[in-house]
C-alpha positions in Angstrom: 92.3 121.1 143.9 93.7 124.2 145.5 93.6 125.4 149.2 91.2 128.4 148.1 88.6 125.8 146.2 85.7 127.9 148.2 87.0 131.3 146.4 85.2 132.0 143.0 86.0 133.5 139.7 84.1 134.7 136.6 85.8 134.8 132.9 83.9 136.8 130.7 84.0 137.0 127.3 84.1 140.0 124.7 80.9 138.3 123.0 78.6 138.7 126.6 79.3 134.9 127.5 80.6 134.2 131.3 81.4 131.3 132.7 81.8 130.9 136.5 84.4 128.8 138.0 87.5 128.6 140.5 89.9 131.2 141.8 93.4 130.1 141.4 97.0 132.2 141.3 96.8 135.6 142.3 93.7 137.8 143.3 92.5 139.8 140.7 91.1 141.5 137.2 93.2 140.6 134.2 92.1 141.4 130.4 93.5 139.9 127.2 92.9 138.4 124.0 91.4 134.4 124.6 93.4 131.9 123.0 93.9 128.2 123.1 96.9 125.9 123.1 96.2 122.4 122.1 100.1 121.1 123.7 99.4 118.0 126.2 103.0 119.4 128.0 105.4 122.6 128.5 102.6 124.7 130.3 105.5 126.4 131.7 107.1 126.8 128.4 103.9 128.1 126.6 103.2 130.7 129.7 106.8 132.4 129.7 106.9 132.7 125.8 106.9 136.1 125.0 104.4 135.1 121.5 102.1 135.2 124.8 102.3 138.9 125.9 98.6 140.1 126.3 96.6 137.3 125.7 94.7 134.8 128.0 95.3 130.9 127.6 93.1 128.5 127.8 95.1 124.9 127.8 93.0 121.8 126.2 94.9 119.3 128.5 92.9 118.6 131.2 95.7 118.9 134.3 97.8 122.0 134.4 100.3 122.0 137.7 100.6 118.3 138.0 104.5 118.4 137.2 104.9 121.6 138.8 107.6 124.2 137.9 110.8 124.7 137.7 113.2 128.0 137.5 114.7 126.5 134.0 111.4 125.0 131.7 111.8 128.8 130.8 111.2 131.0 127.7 112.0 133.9 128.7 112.2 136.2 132.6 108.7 136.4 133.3 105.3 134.9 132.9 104.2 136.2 129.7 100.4 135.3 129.6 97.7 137.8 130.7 95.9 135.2 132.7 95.3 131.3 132.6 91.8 129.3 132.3 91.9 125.9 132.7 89.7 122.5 133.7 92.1 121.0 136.7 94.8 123.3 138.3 96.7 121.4 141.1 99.7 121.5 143.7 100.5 118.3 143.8 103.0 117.4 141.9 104.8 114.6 141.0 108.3 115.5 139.9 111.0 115.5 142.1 113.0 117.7 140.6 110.3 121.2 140.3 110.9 123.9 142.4 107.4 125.1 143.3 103.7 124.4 142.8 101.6 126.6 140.6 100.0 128.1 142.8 103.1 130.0 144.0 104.3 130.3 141.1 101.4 132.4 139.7 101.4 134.3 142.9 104.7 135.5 142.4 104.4 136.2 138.8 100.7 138.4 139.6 99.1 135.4 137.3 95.4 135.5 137.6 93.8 132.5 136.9 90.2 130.7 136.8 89.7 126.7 136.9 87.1 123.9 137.1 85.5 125.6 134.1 84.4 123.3 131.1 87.6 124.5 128.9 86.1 121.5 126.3 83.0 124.2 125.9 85.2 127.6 126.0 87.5 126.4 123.1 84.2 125.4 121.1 83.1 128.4 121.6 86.0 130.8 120.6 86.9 128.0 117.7 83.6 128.8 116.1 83.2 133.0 117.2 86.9 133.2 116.5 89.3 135.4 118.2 88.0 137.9 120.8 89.0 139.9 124.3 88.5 138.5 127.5 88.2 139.3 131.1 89.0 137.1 134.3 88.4 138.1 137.8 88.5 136.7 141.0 87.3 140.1 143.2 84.8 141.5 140.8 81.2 139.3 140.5 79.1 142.2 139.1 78.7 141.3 134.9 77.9 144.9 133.9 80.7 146.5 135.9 83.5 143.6 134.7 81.6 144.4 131.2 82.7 147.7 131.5 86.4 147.0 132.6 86.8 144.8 129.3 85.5 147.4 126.5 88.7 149.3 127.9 90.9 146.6 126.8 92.4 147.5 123.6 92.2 144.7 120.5 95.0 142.9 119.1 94.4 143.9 115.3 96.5 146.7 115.0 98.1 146.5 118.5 102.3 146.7 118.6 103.4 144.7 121.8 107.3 143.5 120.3 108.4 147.0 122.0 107.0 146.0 125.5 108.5 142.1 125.4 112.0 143.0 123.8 115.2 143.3 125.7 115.9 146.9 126.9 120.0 146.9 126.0 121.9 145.0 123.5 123.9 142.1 124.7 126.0 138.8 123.7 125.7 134.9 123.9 128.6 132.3 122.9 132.5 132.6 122.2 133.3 135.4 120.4 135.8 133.3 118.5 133.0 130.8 117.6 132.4 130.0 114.0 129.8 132.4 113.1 128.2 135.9 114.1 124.2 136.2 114.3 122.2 139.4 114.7 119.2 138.6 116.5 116.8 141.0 116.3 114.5 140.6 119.6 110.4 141.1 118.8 110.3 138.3 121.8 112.6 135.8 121.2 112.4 132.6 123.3 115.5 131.5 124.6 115.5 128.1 123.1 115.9 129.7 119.5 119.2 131.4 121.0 120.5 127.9 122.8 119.4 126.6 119.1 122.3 129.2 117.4 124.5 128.5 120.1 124.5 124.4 119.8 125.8 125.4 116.2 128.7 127.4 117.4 127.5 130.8 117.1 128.1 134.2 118.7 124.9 136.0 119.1 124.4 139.4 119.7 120.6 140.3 120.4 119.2 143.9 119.6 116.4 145.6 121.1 113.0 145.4 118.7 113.5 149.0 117.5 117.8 149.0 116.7 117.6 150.9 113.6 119.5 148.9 110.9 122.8 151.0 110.7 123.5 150.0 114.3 122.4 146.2 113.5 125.2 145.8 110.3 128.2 147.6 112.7 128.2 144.2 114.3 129.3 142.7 111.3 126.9 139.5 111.8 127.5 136.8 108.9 123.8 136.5 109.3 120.5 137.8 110.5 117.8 136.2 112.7 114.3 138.0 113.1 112.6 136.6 115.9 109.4 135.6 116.7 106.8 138.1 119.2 103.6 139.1 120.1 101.2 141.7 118.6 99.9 142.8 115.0 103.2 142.8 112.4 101.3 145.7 110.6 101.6 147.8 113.0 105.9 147.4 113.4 106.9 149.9 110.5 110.3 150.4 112.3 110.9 146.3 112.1 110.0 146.4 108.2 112.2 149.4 107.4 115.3 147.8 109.1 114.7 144.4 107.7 114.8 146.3 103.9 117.7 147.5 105.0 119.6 144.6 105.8 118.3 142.6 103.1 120.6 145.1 100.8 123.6 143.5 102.6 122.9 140.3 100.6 123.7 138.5 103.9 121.7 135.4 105.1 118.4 136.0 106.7 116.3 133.9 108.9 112.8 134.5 110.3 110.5 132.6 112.8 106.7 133.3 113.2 106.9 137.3 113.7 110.0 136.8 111.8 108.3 135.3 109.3 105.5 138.1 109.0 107.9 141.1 109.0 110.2 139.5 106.4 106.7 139.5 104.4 106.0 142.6 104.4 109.2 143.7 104.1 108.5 142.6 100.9 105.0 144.2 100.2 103.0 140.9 100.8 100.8 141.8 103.6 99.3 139.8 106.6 96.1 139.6 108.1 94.2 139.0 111.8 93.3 134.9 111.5 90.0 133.9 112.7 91.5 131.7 115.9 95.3 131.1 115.2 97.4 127.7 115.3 98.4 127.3 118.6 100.2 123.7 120.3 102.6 121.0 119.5 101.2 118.8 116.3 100.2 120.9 113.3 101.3 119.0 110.4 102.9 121.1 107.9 104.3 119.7 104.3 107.9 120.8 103.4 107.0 121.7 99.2 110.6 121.0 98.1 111.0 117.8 100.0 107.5 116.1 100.0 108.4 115.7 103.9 105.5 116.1 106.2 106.3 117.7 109.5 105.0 118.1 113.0 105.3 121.4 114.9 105.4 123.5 117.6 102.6 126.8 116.8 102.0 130.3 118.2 100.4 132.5 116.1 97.1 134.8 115.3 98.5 136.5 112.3 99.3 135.0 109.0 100.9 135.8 105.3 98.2 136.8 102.5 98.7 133.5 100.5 96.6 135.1 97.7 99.3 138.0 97.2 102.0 136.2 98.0 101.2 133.9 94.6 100.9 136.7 92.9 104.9 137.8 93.4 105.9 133.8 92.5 108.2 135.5 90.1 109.9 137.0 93.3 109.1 134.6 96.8 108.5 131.1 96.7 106.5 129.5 99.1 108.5 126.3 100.8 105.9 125.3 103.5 102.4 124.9 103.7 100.0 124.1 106.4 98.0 120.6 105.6 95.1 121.4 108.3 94.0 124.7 106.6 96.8 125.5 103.5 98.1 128.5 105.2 101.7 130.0 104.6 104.2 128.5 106.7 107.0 129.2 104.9 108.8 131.4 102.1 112.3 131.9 100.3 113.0 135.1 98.8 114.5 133.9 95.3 116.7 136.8 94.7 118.2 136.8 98.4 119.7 134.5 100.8 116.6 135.1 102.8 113.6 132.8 104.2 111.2 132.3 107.2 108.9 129.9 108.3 105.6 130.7 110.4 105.8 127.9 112.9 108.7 127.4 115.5 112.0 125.2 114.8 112.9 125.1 118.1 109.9 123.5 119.8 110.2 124.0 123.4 107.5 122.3 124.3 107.3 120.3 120.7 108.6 117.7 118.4 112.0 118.5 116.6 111.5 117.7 113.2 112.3 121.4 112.1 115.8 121.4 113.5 117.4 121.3 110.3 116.2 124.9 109.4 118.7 125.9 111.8 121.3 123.8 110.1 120.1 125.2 106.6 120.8 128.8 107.6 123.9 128.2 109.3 124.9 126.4 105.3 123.7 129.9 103.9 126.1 131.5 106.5 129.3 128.7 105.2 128.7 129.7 101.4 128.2 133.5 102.3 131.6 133.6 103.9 133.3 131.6 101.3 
């Protein structure tokens, strides 16, 4: 429990449905798009990924704050999430090593957050209604007038959010005499997949979401990275026009979860809005040209049109499926050096059993420069 357990808060949702609970974090009115993460760890992870930007978590584990935080379980600057629900939020926490409890934590990041609300119930409810906005706040009690508030709140489907999460100037990770060069192109990248390219001895320059692709190939990269993010990938034509562009390069290309979208419909197979998303740490997904069953880390409410993709079998193969629901998790373009996967390699919070995708594109980087 926090020291405010007498101050209230109501989360209402897009559908008419409230839910009255606990204040926690800052004092406030947040909106966003409800989610739900199914991860039993990495709150702090999940809530600074950029993937996050605009929506509102709800976390399945029960105890959120009970390890605290720390200034380096980061993805990225900033919390990321619009606003947190959860069952148990608390301060005391039991590692040694964090730097803060939550609740100061989401006071300095402007977090609002509700708790002691039956999270079991709210995920059954979205799971089934599917995807929808939401509204949290701790200083407004009046339905109608918070109803109101929330029909401002614009919807995901169509909404471009890489612009607001990406980094404002370019700029450089690694030696520059290290083995390899990789463009990253920044819709939100988390800093784990940059720490991923730099463990394989790469120098890494990062560009803001909307580089045009001219000033992306006068790096010279041996390779290029699109990134993962948050909002609609239908609504980035600048991303798909500059991916088009440097596919004509014939240089290797790698793309994770928004990555993988753009990469898509860079090559006319277009996505669509899912009803809820795949969102935690153990979605098993089945490598096709290995048999190999893997479990990963997931953030995403957009998907690949499997039914057109099939349809262009002549010209992208589909490498990865999801076993829960068959969705696209991965393609190869066959006539480029190019592929992407939906879910996220570098797992931080998650298992690693994707790692070797890095390894596979830095092997399409080796035979490139050879």
């Amino acid at each position: 429990m926090l020291n405010n357990e007498e101050s209230h808060a109501i989360l209402l949702l897009e559908d008419g449905t409230s839910f009255k609970g606990k204040a926690g974090g800052a004092k406030g009115t947040t909106t966003g798009e409800i989610c739900f993460n199914t991860g039993m760890t990495g709150y702090q992870e999940i809530f600074t990924d950029p993937s996050y930007y605009g929506q509102v978590m709800v976390t399945t584990n029960a105890h959120i704050g009970n390890y605290g935080t720390k200034s380096t379980d980061v993805e990225s600057d900033k919390v990321q999430i619009s606003g947190l629900v959860c069952k148990n939020l608390t301060n005391d926490y039991s590692r040694h090593l964090a730097d803060q409890d939550i609740q100061k934590y989401f006071e300095k990041e402007s977090i609002v957050c509700i708790y002691d609300v039956d999270t079991r119930e709210i995920v059954r409810h979205i799971r089934d209604k599917g995807a929808m906005n939401c509204i949290i706040s701790s200083e407004e009690k009046d339905i109608e007038k918070l109803k109101s508030l929330l029909k401002k709140a614009p919807s995901m489907d169509g909404l471009e959010l890489a612009s607001r999460v990406t980094t404002e100037k370019e700029y450089t990770l690694g030696r520059e005499d290290a083995k390899y060069k990789v463009a990253v192109l920044d819709f939100g990248t988390k800093k784990n997949i940059l720490r991923c390219f730099l463990d394989r001895d790469c120098y890494v320059k990062v560009f803001p979401a909307k580089t045009d692709a001219k000033t992306i190939m006068e790096f010279d990269a041996d390779g290029y990275f699109l990134s993962n993010g948050p909002g609609d990938p239908a609504s980035m034509d600048y991303a798909k026009e500059s991916i088009k562009e440097l596919l004509k390069t014939e240089k290797p290309m790698f793309g994770i979860c928004l990555g993988h979208q753009l990469l898509a419909l860079a090559n006319d197979i277009p996505t669509y809005k899912m009803h809820n998303g795949h969102r935690g740490i153990n979605h098993p997904v089945k490598n096709l040209k290995t048999g190999v069953c893997e479990i990963t880390s997931q953030n995403h409410g957009f998907g690949v049109n499997a039914e057109v993709l099939r349809k262009h079998n002549d010209k992208i193969e589909i490498t990865h499926i999801n076993l829960n629901d068959d969705t696209v998790e991965g393609i190869k373009i066959k006539d480029k050096p190019a592929f992407s996967v939906q879910y996220h390699p570098e797992a931080s919070p998650g298992p690693h059993d994707s790692r070797y995708l890095f390894d596979n594109f830095v092997e399409l980087i080796k035979k490139h420069k050879s």
